[in-house]
C-alpha positions in Angstrom: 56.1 293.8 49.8 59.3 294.2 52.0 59.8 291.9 54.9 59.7 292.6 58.5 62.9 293.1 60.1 61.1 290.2 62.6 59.9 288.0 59.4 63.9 288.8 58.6 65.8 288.0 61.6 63.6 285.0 61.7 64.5 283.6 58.1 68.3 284.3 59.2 68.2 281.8 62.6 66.4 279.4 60.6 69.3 279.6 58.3 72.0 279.7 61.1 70.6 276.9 62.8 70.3 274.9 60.1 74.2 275.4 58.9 74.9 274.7 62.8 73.0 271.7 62.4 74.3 269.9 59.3 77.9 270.9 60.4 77.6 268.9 63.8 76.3 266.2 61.9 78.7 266.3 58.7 81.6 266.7 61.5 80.5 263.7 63.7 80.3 261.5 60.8 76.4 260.9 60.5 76.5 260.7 56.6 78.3 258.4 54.3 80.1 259.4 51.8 77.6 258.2 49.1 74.4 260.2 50.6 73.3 262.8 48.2 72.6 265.5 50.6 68.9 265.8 49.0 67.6 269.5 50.3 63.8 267.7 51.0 65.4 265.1 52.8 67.6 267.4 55.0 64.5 269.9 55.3 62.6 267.2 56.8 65.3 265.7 59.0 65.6 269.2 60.6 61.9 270.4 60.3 62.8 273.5 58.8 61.9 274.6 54.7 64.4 273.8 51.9 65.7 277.3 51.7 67.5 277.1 54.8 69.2 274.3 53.9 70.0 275.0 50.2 71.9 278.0 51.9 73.4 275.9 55.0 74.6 273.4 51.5 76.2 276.4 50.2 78.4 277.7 53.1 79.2 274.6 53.8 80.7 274.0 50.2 82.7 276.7 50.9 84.2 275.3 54.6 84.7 272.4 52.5 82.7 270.4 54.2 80.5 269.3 51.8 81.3 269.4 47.8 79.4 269.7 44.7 79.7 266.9 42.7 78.6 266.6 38.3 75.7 265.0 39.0 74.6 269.1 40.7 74.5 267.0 44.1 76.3 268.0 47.2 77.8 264.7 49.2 79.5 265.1 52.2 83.4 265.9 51.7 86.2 263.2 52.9 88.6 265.1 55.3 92.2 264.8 53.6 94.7 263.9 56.0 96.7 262.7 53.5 98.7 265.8 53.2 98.2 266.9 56.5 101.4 266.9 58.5 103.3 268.0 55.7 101.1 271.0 55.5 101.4 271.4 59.8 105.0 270.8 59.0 104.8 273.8 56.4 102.8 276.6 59.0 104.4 275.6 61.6 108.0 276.5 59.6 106.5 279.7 58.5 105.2 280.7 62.7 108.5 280.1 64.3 110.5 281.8 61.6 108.3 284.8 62.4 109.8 284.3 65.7 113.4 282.8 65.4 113.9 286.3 62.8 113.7 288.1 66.0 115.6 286.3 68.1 118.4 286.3 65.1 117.8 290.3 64.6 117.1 291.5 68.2 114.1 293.4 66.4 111.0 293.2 69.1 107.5 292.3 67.3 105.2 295.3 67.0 103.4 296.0 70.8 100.9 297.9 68.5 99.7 294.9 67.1 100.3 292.2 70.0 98.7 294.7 73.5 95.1 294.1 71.5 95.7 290.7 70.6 96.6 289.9 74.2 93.8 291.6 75.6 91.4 290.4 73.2 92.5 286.4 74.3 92.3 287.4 78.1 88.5 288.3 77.5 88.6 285.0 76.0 89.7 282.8 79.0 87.5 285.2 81.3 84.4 284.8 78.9 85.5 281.5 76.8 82.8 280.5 74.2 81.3 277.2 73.8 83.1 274.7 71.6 82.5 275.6 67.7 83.9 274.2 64.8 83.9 278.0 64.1 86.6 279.0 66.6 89.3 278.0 63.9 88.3 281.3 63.1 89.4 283.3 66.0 92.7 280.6 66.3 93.8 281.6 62.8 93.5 285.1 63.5 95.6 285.0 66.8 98.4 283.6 64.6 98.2 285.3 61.7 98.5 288.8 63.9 101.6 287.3 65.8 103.1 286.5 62.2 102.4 289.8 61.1 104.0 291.7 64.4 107.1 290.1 63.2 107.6 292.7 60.8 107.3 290.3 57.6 104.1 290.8 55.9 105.2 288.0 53.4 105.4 285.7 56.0 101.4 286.4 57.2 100.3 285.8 53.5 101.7 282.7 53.0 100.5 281.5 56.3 97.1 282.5 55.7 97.1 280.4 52.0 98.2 277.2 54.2 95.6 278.2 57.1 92.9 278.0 54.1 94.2 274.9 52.9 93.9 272.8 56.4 90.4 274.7 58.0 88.1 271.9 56.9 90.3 269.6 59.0 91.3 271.7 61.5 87.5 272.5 62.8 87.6 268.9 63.8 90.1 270.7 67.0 87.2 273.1 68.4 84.5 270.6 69.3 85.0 270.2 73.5 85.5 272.7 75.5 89.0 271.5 77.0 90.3 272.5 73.5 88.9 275.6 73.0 90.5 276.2 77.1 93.9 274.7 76.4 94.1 277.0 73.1 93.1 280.3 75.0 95.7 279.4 77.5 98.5 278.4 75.1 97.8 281.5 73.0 98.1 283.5 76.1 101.5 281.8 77.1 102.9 282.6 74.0 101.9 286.1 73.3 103.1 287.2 77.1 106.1 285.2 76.1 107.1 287.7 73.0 105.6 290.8 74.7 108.1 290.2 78.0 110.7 289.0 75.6 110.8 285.5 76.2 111.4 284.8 72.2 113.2 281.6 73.2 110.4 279.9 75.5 107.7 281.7 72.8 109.7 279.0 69.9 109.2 276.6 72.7 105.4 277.3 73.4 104.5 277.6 69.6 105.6 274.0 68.6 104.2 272.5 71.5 101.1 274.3 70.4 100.7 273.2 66.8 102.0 270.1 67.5 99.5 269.2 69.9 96.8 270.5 67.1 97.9 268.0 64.5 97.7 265.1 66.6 94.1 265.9 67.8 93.0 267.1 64.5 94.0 263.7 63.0 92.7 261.7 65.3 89.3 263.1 65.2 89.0 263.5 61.5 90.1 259.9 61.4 86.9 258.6 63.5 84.7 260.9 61.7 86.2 259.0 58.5 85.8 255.8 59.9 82.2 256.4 61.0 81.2 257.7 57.9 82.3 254.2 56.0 80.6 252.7 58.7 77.2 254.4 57.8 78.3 253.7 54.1 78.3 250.1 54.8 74.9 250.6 56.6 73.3 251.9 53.8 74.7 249.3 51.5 73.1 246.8 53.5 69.9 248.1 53.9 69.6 248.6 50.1 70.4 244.4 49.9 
């Protein structure tokens, strides 16, 4: 018997919701890193069935969020700041050459490719959606677009393997709204920048941009770290 499109649209909220769910409470440090995120404990922490959350486990594996350990157990992922600024140090090389090449060359960046990026950022500040990890989405696109109007595909590629490298981390900027309304802006800024010209003040606007992302990004990831140890100790306890 094939499902209602209603019986289907239902099973896919339930599934949303409960990804939404989990992420918020992965992200705000809730778990320790020693919970086995058990499917029939999440299903009835969220008072939803175990399906949902066996496929919220599973896209979460894959923001690398969560990770799949031998045991066949997922446990909530620690975020790596380790290598973080050398990594911020690395895209943010590979953004301003995409800019300082055209400054050097006197070769404008492609309109073609930057009109409908602008236009699609002012909807943005005139509409601006609610603060979601999620956003890194739209945030890597603007740049990856700005790197490719440069005229050096190469350039795009390599920033989108680093992009993929730091996302788990870099959700941890999209959870207030003054972020998600400081990026809209600052994309803004810079894209009129190239458009009119202004490569020089673009350069500018671009590392005070990412530079401003690291240091939020580490500092939130750090507390989410530091309450999960908490909550590790808690459970520890308990157990005594």
């Amino acid at each position: 018997m094939t499902a209602s499109p209603s019986s289907r649209s239902a099973a896919g909220n339930l599934r949303d919701q409960a990804y939404v769910a989990l992420r918020q409470r992965l992200m705000s440090g809730e778990f320790s890193f020693r919970d086995r995120l058990a499917e029939e404990r999440l299903a009835a922490l969220l008072g939803v069935s175990r399906t949902p959350i066996r496929e919220a486990l599973t896209r979460l594996a894959s923001d690398g969020l969560v990770q799949r350990r031998p045991d066949g157990g997922y446990y909530p992922a620690e975020p790596d700041l380790g290598g973080l600024r050398d990594l911020y140090e690395i895209r943010v090389t590979l953004e301003l050459r995409g800019l300082e090449r055209a400054v050097e060359s006197g070769a404008a960046h492609d309109p073609a490719l930057l009109e409908p990026l602008r236009d699609t950022w002012r909807a943005l500040r005139d509409d601006p959606p609610a603060p979601d990890p999620a956003f890194v989405g739209l945030d890597e696109g603007f740049h990856i677009a700005l790197s490719r109007a440069s005229g050096n595909a190469e350039l795009a590629n390599m920033l989108d393997s680093i992009n993929a490298r730091i996302r788990p981390v870099r959700m941890y900027d999209f959870v207030t709204a003054d972020r998600v309304h400081l990026t809209i802006d600052q994309h803004l800024d810079i894209v009129e920048r190239v458009l009119s010209g202004d490569l020089e003040g673009s350069v500018v606007a671009l590392r005070r941009h990412v530079g401003e992302s690291m240091d939020v990004v580490e500092k939130r990831a750090a507390r989410a770290i530091t309450q999960m140890v908490l909550n590790r100790h808690r459970t520890t306890a308990s157990r005594d």
